[in-house]
N, C-alpha and C positions, 0 to 999 in steps of 0.2 A: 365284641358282639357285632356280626353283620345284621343290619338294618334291613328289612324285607319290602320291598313297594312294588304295590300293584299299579301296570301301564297301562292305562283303558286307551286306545289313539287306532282306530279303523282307517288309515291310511299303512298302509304296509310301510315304506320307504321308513315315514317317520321312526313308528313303530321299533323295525329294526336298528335303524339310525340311535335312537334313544338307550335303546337295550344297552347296547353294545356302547356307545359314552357312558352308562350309570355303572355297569359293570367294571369298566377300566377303575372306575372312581370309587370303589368298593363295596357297593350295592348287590343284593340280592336283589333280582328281578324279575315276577312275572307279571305276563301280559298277556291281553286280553282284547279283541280287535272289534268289539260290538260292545252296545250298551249291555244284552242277554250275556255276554258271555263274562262282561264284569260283575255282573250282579252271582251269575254263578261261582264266579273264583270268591267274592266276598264270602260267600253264603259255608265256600270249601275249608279257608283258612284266612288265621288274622295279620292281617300286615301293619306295620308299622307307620305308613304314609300311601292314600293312594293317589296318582295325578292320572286327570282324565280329561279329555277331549268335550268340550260342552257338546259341540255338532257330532253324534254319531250315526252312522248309515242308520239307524234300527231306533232311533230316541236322542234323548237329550242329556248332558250328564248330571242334571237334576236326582234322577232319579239313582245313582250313580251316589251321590253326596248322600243322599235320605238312609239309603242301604251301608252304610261306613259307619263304623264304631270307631274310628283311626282320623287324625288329621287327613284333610282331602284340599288337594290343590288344581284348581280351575284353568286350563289355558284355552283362547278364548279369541280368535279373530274379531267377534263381533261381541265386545262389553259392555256395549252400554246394552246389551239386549238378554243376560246372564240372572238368572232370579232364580235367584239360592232361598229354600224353604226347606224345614223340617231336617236341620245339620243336625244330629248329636254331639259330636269333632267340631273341632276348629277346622275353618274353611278361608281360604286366603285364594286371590285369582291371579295370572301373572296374563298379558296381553300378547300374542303374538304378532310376531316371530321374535322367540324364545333364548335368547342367545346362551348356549350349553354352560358356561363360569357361573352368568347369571340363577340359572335353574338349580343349579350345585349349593351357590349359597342357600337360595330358598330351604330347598331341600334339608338342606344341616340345620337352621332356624328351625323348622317346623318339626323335625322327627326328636326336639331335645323337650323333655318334658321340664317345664319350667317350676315346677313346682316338687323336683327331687333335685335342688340342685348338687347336692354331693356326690349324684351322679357320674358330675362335670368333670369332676377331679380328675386328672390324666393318672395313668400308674407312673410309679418313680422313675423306672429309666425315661419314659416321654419326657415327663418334668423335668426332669434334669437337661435333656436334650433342648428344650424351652428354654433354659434360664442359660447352659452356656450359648445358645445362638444371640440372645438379648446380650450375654456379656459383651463378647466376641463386636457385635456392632456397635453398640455403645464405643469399645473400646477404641473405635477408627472412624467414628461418627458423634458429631455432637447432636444427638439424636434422645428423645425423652423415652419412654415405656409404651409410649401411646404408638411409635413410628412400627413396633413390633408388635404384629396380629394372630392370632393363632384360632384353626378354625381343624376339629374334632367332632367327626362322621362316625364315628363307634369303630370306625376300623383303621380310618389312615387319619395322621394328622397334619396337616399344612401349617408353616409357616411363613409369614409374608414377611416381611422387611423394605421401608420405605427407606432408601440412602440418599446421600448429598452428594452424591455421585457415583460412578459404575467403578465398580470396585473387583478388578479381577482378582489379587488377593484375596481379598475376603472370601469368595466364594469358592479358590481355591484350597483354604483353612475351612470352609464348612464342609466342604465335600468330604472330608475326613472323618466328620460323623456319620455319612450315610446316608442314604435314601437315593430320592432324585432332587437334582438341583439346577436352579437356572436362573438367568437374570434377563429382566423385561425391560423395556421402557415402557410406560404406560401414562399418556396427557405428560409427556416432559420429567417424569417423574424414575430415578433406578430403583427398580422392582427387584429382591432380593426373594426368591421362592425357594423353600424347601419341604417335600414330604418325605414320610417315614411310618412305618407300621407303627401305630398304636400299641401294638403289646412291645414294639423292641426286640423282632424277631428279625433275624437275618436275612432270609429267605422264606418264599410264602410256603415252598415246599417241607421246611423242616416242621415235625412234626410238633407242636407247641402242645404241653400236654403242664398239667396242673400238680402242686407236690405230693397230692395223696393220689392220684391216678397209676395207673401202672403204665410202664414203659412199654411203648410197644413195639413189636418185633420186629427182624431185619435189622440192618445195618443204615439207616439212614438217620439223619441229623437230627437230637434229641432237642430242646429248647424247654426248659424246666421255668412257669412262669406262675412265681411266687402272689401276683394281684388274684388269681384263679381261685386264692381260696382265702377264707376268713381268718387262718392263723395258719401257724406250721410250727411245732414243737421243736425246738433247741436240739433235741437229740432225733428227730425224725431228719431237721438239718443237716445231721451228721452224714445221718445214713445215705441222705441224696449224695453228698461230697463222696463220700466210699465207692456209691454207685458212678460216681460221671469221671470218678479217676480209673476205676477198673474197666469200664466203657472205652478211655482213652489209650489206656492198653492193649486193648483188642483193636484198634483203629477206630474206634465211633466216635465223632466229633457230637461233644452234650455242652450244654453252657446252661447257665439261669437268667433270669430276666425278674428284673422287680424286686431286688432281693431286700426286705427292711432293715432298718438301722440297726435294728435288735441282736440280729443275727449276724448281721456284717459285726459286732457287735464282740458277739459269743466268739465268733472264730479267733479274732486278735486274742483274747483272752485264753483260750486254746491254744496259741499259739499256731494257728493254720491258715490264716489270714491268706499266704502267700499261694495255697495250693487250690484256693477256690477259683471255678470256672468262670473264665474275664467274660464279662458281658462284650457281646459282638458288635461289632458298626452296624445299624442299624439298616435291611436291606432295601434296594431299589421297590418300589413298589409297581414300577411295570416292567417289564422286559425291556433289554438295550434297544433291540429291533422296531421297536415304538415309540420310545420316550417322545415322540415326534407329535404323537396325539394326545401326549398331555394337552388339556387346554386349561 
């Protein structure tokens, strides 16, 4: 699920600036360059989180907060002068100048409802992609559970990794799982980062479609993503398997994502075990030509 937020910020530069870093990060985002013209996008559709500028050319983002059914995040050159009245949402301020990682976390904090947390749960291939990244480091790091972080925006998931040192193997064996990868130093410390699409899709382009949905047409890359639906019947299983081996025949490259134990399960027992579609290295989530502005 992409997370929707509204950018109330009447300074164009920012504004755009903003868009375009929440976007890479995998945010849905509209904005809104006036106090009038946030109140109108609230009034249009519901977002998820909205951040807004206290000082607007046209008001104050007071009014801004009053108007939000959604958690609303304050940023705020002048804080100590900010009087928050009449939130129905959670309301949290950050102070400028706003450093973009910073604002990300916030972000991820605020838009997770705390009180669904089963929510939280990653679907299975994440998890798994979780626990061998924790093996993996552990395995060449005397390192606890606590040194490995992991931080899930509805659509990408980041993992951190504090090491005892900069380890180009290691992160030559992670990069075999996929995403984007890289190592920081950060206050003296090797930074181990990696992200990865939250459903475990390859490519953002291939079409991720759900087990009881219909395949859709053309020739382009199917991605069948079993978390999409509440069960999937043993023999509708089959019939995907029929469908994604006849698809590989014709040349269309299908695979699954998220497939349960149940099922992986049924097929050994069938005897078919061998002919189901391998779950993919999980894909880059920016383009090569950018990875540069990952921040």
């Amino acid at each position: 699920m992409t997370h929707q937020l509204l950018l109330v910020e009447d300074e164009p530069g920012i504004r755009e600036g903003l868009t375009a870093f929440l976007q890479l990060k995998g945010y849905g985002i509209t904005t809104a360059g006036s106090c009038a013209d946030g109140l109108s996008r609230i009034a249009e559709s519901d977002f998820d989180m909205v951040i807004t500028d206290w000082h607007l050319g046209d008001g104050i983002g007071a009014a801004i907060v009053a108007a939000s059914q959604c958690p609303v995040l304050v940023i705020s050159g002048d804080a100590e002068r900010v009087e928050i009245e009449g939130a129905v949402g959670k309301v949290e301020m950050m102070r400028k100048p706003v450093l973009p990682p910073e604002l990300v976390e916030k972000i991820a904090s605020m838009v997770v409802d705390a009180e669904n947390l089963d929510d939280l749960a990653l679907p299975v291939d994440a998890q798994d992609r979780v626990d061998l990244i924790r093996a993996m480091v552990r395995s060449r790091h005397e390192v606890g559970d606590e040194a490995v972080t992991v931080r899930d925006d509805g659509t990408l998931v980041t993992v951190e990794a504090r090491l005892s040192y900069d380890d180009d193997q290691l992160q030559e064996s992670v990069s075999k799982i996929g995403g984007d990868v890289r190592c920081l130093e950060r206050g003296g410390q090797a930074i181990l980062e990696i992200r990865f699409f939250r459903s475990g899709q390859r490519e953002e382009t291939d079409r991720l479609i759900g087990p009881h949905e219909p395949w859709p047409e053309g020739d382009g890359t199917v991605a069948v993503d079993f978390s999409r639906a509440d069960h999937c019947a043993p023999m509708r299983f089959v019939e995907l398997l029929d469908r994604a081996e006849a698809a590989h025949q014709f040349g269309r490259s299908a695979y699954f994502l998220n497939v349960p134990a149940h099922l992986r399960l049924y097929l050994e027992l069938l005897g078919r075990a061998h002919v189901m579609p391998m779950r993919e290295t999980a894909g880059p989530a920016l383009p090569a030509v950018i990875t540069e502005l990952w921040r």
